[in-house]
C-alpha positions as CSV (number, residue, x, y, z in Angstrom):
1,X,-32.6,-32.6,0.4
2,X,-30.2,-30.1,1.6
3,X,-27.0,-28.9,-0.6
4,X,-23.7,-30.2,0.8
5,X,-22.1,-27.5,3.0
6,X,-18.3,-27.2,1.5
7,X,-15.9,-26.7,4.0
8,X,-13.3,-23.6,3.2
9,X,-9.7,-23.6,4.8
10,X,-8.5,-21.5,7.4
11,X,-4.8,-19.8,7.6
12,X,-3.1,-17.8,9.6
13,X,-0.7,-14.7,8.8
14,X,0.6,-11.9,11.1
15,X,0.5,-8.5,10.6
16,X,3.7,-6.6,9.4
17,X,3.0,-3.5,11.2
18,X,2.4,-4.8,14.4
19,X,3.2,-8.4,14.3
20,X,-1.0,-9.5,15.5
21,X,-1.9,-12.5,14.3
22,X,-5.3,-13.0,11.5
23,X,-6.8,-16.1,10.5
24,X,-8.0,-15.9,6.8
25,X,-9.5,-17.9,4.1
26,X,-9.0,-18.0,0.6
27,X,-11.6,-15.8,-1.2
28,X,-14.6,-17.6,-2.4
29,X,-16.3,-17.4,-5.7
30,X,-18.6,-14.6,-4.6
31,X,-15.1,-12.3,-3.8
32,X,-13.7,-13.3,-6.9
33,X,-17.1,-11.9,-8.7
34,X,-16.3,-8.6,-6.9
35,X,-12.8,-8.2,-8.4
36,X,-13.2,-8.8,-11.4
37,X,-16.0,-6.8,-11.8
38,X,-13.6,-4.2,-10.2
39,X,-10.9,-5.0,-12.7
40,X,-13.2,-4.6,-15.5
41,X,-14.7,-1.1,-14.5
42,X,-10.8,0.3,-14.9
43,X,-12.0,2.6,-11.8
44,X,-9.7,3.1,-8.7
45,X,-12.6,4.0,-6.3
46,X,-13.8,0.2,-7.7
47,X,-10.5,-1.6,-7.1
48,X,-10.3,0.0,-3.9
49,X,-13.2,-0.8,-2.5
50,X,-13.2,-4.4,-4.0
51,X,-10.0,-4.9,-1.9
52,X,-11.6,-3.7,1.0
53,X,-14.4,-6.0,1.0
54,X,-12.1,-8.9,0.1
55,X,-10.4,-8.6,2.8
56,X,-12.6,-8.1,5.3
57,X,-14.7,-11.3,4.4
58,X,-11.9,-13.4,4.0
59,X,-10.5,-12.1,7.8
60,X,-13.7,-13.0,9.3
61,X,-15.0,-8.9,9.7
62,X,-11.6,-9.3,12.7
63,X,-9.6,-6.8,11.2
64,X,-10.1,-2.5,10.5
65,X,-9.3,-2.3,7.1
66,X,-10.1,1.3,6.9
67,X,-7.5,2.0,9.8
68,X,-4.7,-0.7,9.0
69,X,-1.7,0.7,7.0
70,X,-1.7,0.3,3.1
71,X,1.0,-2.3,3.3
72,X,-0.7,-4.2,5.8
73,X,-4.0,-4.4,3.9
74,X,-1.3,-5.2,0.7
75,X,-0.4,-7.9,2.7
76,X,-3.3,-9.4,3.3
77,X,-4.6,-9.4,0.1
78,X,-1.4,-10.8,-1.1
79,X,-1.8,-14.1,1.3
80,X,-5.5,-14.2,0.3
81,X,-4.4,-14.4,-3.4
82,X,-1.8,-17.1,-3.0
83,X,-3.7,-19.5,-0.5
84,X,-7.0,-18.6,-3.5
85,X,-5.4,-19.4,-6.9
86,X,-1.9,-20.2,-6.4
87,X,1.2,-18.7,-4.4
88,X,2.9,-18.8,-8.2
89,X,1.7,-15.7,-10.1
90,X,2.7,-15.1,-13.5
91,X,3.7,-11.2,-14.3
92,X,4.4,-10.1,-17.6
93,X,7.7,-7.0,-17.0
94,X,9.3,-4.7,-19.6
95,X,12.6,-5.1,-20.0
96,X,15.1,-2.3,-19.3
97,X,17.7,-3.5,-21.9
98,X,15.7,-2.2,-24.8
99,X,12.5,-0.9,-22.7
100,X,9.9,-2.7,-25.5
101,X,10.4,-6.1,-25.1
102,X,8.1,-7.9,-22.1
103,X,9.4,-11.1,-20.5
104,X,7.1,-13.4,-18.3
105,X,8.4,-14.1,-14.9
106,X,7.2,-16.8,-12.4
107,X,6.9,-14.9,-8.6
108,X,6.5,-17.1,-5.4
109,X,4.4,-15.0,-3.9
110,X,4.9,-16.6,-0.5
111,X,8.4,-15.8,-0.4
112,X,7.1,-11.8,-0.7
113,X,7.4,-10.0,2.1
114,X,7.1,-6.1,3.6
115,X,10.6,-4.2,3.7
116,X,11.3,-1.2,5.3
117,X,14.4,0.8,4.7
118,X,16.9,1.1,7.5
119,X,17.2,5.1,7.6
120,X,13.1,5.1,7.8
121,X,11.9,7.6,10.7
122,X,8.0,8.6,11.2
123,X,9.8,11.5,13.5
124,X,10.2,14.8,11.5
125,X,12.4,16.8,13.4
126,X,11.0,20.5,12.6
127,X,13.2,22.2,15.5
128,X,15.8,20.3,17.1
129,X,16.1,23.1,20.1
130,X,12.7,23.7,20.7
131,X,11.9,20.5,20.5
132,X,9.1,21.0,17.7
133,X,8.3,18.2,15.5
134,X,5.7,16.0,13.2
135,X,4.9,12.2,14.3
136,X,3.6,10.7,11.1
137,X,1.1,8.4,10.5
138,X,1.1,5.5,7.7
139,X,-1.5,5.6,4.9
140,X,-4.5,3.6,5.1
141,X,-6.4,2.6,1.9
142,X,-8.4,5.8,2.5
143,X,-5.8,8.0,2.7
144,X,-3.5,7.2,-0.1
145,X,-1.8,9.0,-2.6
146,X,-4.2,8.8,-5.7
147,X,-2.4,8.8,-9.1
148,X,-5.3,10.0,-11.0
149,X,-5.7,11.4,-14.4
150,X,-6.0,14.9,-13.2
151,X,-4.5,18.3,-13.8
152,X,-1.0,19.1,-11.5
153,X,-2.9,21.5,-9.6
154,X,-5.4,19.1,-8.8
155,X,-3.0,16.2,-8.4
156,X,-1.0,18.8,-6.1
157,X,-4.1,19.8,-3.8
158,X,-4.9,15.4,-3.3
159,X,-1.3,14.9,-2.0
160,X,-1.4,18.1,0.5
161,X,-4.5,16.4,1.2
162,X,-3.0,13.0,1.9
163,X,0.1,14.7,3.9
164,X,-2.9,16.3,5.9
165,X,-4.6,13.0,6.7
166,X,-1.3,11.3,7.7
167,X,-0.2,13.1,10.8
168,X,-0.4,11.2,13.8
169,X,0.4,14.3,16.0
170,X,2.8,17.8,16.5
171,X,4.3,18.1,19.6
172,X,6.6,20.9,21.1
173,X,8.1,20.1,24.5
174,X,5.9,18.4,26.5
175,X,2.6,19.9,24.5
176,X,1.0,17.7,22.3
177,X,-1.6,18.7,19.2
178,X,-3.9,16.1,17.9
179,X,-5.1,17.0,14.4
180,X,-8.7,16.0,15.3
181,X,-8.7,19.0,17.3
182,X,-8.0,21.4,14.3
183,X,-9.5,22.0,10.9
184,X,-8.4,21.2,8.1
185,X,-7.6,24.6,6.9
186,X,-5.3,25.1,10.3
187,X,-3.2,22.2,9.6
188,X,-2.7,23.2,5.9
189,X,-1.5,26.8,7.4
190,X,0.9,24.9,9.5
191,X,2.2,22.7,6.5
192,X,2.6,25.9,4.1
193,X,4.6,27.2,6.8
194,X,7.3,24.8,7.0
195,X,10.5,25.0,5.4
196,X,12.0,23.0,2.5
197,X,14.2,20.8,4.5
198,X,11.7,19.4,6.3
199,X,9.3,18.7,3.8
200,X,11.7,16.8,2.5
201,X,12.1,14.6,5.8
202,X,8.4,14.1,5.3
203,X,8.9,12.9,1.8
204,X,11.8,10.8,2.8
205,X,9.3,9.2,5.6
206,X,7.1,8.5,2.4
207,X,9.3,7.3,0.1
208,X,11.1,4.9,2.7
209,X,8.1,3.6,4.4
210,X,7.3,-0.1,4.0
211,X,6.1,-1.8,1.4
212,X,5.8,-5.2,-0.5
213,X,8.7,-5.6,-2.4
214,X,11.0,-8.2,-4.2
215,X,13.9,-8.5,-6.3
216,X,12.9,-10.7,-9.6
217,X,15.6,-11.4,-12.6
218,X,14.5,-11.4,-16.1
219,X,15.9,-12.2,-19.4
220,X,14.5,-10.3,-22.6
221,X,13.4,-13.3,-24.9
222,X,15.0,-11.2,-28.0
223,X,18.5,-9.9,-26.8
224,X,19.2,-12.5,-24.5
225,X,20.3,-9.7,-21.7
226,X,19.1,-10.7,-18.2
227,X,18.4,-7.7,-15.5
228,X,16.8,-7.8,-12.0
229,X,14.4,-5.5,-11.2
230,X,12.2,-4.3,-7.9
231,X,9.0,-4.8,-7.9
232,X,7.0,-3.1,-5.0
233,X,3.5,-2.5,-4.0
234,X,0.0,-4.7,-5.7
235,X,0.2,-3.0,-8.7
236,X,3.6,-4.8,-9.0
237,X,2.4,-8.3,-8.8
238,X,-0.7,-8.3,-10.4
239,X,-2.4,-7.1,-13.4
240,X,-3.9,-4.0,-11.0
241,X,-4.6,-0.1,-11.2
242,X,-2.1,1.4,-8.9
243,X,-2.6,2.0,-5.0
244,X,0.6,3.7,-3.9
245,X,2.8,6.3,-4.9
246,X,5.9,4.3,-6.7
């Protein structure tokens, strides 16, 4: 006699990056196995990778989740996670009052979106008149900013490396440079060579990109003192290493 075949439920969410629309399913107890295995190693590489396969089951293979931006692939997980175990996830945050005392906090997590601040640009301007500038890409899952116990210089050389990996293409005019058509070592050269100002456009590209985020308001249990706070990114939500650069 055969087992009984258990049916799973299908959703559907779109893509914040380019509004596409997945079907998913909650993650069965196989996935589940796989993260918190992940969780227990304490390894990025694992957490990553457990996210990665996660989501790719639970989309049905339908999506790249090596080429989709981080916040997309945040996203996803984050729909996976509520429609799996609950859409209310209890976070334990410190409190800023006295910065000692943690307060649990209830978060919807269907009422979570992706934000993107208004002044955000993926444009970097290098030279206005000669018409010389960056078009940035968004960080995949591959490609992020790893905050790893490391030396500085070492730290230093991985986000070089990650600005390297993110640039979609440099164009002057009507002449356009792909970066698959240069080595690594030439596009390094050309980011060593530009000045401050617009290495700070490129971290203001960064820095205002989007990402999950939500204003929560807590009240430290001991001094009574309620505060709201932002919380952005995975890391934020759940009890997990963390992906971006905060």
């Amino acid at each position: 006699m055969a087992l009984p075949i258990i049916e799973t439920a299908t959703y559907e969410l779109t893509l914040p990056s380019k509004d596409v629309k997945v079907k998913y399913r909650p993650f069965l107890v196989k996935e589940e196995k796989i993260l918190l295995q992940a969780l227990e190693s304490k390894s990025q590489e694992e957490m990553k990778n457990a996210l990665k396969q996660i989501c790719h089951a639970c989309t049905f293979g339908t999506v790249d989740i090596d080429t989709l931006p981080l916040f997309d692939v945040e996203y996803i997980f984050l729909q996976i996670r509520a429609k799996s175990v609950g859409e209310i996830a209890k976070v334990k945050l410190l409190c800023p009052d006295d910065n000692k005392t943690y307060a649990e906090v209830e978060i919807d997590l269907s009422k979570v979106e992706v934000h993107v601040e208004e002044d955000h640009n993926n444009n970097i301007v290098i030279d206005k008149n000669r018409k010389l500038g960056i078009i940035m890409s968004y960080p995949t899952i591959n490609t992020l900013d790893p905050k790893l116990d490391v030396e500085d210089a070492k730290k230093t050389e991985l986000m070089f490396d990650m600005l390297t990996g993110t640039i979609h293409q440099i164009y002057e005019g009507d002449k356009v440079h792909s970066p698959s058509d240069y080595s690594k070592e030439d596009l390094t050269k050309f980011i060593d060579s530009l000045d401050t100002r617009t290495y700070k456009k490129i971290n203001d590209f960064f820095n205002t990109m989007p990402k999950l985020k939500q204003e929560v308001e807590i009240e430290n249990p001991k001094t009574k003192v309620k505060s709201t706070l932002t919380l952005q990114g995975l890391q934020d939500f759940f009890v997990l290493p963390s992906l971006t650069n905060r």
